[in-house]
C-alpha positions as CSV (number, residue, x, y, z in Angstrom):
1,X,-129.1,35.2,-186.7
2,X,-132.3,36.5,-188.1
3,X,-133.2,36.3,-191.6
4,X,-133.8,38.5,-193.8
5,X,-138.2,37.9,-193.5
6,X,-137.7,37.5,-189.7
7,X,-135.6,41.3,-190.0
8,X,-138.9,42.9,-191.8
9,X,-140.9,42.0,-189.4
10,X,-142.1,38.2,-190.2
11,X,-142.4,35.2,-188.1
12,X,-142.9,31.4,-189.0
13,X,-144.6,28.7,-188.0
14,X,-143.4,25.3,-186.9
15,X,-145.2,22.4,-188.7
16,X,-143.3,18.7,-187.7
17,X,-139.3,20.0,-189.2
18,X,-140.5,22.5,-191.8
19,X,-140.5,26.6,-190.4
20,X,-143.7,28.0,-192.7
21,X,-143.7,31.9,-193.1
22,X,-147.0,33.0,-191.6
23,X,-148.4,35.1,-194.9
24,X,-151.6,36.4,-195.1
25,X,-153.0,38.3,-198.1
26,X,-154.7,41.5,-198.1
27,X,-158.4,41.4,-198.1
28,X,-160.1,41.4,-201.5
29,X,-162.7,43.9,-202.3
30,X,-166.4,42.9,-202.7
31,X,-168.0,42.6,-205.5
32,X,-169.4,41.0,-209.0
33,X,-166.6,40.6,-211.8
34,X,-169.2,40.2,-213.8
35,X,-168.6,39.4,-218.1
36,X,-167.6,42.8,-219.2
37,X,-164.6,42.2,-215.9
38,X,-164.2,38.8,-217.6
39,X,-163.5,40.0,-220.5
40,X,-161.4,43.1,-219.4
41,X,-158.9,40.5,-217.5
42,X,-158.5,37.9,-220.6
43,X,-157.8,40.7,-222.5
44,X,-155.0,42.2,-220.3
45,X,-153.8,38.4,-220.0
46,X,-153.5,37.9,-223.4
47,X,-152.4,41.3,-224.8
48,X,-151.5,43.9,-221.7
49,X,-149.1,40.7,-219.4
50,X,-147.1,44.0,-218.1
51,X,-150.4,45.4,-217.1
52,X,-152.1,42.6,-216.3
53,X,-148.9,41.1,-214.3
54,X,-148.2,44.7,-212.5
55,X,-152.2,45.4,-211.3
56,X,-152.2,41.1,-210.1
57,X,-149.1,41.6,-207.7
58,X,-150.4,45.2,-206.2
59,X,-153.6,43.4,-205.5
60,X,-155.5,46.1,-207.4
61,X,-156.6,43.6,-210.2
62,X,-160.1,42.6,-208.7
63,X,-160.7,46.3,-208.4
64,X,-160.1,47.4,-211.5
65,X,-162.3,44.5,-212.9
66,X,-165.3,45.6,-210.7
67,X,-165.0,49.1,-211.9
68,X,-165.0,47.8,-215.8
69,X,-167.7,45.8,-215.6
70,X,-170.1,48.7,-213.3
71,X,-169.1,51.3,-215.9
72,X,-169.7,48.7,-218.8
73,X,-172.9,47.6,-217.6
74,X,-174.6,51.2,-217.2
75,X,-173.1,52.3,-220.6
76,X,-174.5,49.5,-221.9
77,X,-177.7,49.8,-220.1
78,X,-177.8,53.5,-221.4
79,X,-177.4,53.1,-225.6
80,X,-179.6,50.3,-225.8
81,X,-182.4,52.9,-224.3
82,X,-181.6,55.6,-226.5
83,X,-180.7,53.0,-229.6
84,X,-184.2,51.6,-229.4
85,X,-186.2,55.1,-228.9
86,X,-184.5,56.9,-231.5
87,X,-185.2,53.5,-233.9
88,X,-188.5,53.0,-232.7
89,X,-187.7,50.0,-231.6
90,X,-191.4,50.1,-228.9
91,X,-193.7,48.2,-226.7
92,X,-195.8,48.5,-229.8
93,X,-193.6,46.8,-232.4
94,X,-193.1,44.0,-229.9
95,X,-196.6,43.4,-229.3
96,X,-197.2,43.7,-233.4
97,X,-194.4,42.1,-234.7
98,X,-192.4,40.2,-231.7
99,X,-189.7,38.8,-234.5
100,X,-188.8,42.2,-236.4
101,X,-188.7,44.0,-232.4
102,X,-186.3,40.7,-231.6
103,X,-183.9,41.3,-234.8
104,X,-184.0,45.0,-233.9
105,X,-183.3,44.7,-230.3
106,X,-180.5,42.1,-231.0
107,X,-179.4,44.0,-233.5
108,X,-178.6,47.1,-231.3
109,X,-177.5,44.9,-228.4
110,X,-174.9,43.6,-230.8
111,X,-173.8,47.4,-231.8
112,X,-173.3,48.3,-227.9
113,X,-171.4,45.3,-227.5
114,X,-169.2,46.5,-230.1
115,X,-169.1,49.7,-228.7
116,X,-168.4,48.7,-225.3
117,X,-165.9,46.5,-225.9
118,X,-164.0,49.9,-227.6
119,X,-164.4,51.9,-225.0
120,X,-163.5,49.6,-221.8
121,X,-162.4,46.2,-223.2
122,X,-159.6,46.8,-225.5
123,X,-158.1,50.5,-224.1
């Protein structure tokens, strides 16, 4: 009598008196997780389990992570750029004034952050 594994088309392996299933999970797709993907999955673990739970067993968790962090990563990329030009925020200052063009810049890397963590992070 088969089982019920053997029935959908499984086979086993003998190792000394145990019968292993032969399993083999599906190939993951390439690619950098990155922080923004870091911080998308902690946040699905933490606040989104059904979400989080449902993407880890259809193996489309890694994807999903990759996209996050591409998409945050160019968004983020993007409003710094415009941030800085349309505050002046220059080649000039920094080679005038390197501390006030360092409290600027971290000061709009800090509102991106914010931003980006609306828009892809916590949806």
């Amino acid at each position: 009598m088969k089982s019920y594994f053997e029935e959908r088309g499984g086979s086993y392996s003998q190792v000394g008196d145990y019968q292993i299933p032969n399993l083999v999970l599906d190939p993951q797709p390439e690619g950098d997780i990155g922080i923004w993907g870091w911080r998308r999955k902690q946040y699905l673990k933490e606040h989104r389990k059904g979400t989080y739970n449902a993407m880890l067993m259809q193996g489309t968790l890694t994807q999903h992570l990759i996209e996050i962090n591409e998409a945050a990563l160019d968004l983020s990329e993007s409003l710094v750029k415009q941030m800085a030009a349309a505050e002046g925020v220059t080649e000039e200052l920094k080679r005038k004034d390197q501390m006030a063009w360092v409290r600027r810049m971290n000061n709009i890397r800090n509102r991106v952050d914010e931003i980006v963590r609306n828009e892809y992070i916590y949806v």
